[in-house]
C-alpha positions as CSV (number, residue, x, y, z in Angstrom):
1,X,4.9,-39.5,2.5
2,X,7.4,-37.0,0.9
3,X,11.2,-38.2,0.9
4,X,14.3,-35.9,1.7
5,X,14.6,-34.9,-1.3
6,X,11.2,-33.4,-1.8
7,X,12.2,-31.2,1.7
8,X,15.9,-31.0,0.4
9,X,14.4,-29.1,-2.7
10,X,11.3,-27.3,-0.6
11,X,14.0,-25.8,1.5
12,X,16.0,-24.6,-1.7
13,X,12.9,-23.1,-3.3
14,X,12.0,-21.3,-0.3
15,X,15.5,-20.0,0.5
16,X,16.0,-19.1,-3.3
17,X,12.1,-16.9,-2.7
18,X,13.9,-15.7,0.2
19,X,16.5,-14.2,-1.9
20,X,14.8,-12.6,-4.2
21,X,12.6,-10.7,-1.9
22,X,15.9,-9.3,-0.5
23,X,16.9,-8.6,-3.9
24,X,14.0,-6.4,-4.4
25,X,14.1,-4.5,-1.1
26,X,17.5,-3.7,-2.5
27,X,16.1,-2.2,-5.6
28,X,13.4,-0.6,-4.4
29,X,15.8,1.1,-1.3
30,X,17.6,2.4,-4.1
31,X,14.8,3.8,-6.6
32,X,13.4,5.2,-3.1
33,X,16.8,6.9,-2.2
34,X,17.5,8.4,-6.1
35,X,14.0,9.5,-6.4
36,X,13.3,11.5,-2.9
37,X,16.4,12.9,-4.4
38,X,15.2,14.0,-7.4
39,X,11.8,15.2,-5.9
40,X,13.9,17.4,-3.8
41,X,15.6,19.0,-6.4
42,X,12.7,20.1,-8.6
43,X,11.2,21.3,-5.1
44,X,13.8,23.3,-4.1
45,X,14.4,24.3,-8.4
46,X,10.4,24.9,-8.3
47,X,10.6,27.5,-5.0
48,X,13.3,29.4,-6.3
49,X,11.0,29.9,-9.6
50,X,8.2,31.2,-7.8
51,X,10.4,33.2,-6.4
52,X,11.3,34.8,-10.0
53,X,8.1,34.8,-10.2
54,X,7.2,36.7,-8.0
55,X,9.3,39.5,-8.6
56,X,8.7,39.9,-12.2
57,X,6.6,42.7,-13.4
58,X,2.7,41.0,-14.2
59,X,2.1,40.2,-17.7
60,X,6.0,40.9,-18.8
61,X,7.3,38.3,-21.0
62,X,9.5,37.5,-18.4
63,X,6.4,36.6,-16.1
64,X,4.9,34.3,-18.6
65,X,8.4,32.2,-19.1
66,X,8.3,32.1,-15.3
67,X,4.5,30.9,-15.0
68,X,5.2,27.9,-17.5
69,X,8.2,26.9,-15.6
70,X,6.4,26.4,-12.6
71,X,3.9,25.3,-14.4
72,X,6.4,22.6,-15.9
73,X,8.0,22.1,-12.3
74,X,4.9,21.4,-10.7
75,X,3.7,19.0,-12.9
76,X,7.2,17.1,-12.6
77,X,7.1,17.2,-8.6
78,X,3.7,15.9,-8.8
79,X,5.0,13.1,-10.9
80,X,8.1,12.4,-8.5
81,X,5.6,12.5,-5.1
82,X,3.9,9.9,-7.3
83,X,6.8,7.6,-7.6
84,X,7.5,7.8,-4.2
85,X,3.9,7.0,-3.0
86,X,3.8,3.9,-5.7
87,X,7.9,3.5,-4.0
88,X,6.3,3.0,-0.7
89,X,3.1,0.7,-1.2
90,X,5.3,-1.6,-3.5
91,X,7.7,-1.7,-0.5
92,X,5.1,-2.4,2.0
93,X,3.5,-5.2,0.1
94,X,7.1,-7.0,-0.7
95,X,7.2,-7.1,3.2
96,X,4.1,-8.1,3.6
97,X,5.0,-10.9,1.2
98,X,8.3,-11.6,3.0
99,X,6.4,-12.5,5.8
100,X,4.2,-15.0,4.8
């Protein structure tokens, strides 16, 4: 039969797990928060391209710099949605975690 001290120190582990779940809820709140951020940026940065885009003449220099930009920007708001998906299912499984 386990003494106090085995609970006394059960209690402390679990409480200590405890924390650091809440820690890194914490953490991931805030890579969540800085990266939708970011995402928004280049989405916002990547519409006004097109934009340029757009209105340059086809084939023009001027066109071509555009088309790699967006290109570019694309490429970086794919990798940002990324983040965030991976931002979300890390999220749900800490919770998930937190609960058991």
């Amino acid at each position: 039969m386990p003494n106090k001290r085995f609970y006394k120190r059960f209690a402390e582990a679990f409480q200590k797990s405890r924390e650091v779940i809440m820690e890194r809820q914490v953490i991931l709140q805030i890579a969540h928060s800085a990266t939708d951020r970011k995402y928004h940026e280049v989405r916002y940065e990547l519409e006004d391209m097109k934009k340029k885009l757009d209105a340059a003449s086809p084939g023009s220099e001027e066109a071509k710099k555009y088309k790699s930009e967006v290109d570019y920007l694309q490429q970086c708001l794919d990798g940002w949605q990324t983040t965030l998906d991976h931002i979300k299912i890390w999220s749900k499984e800490l919770d998930a975690y937190g609960k058991q």
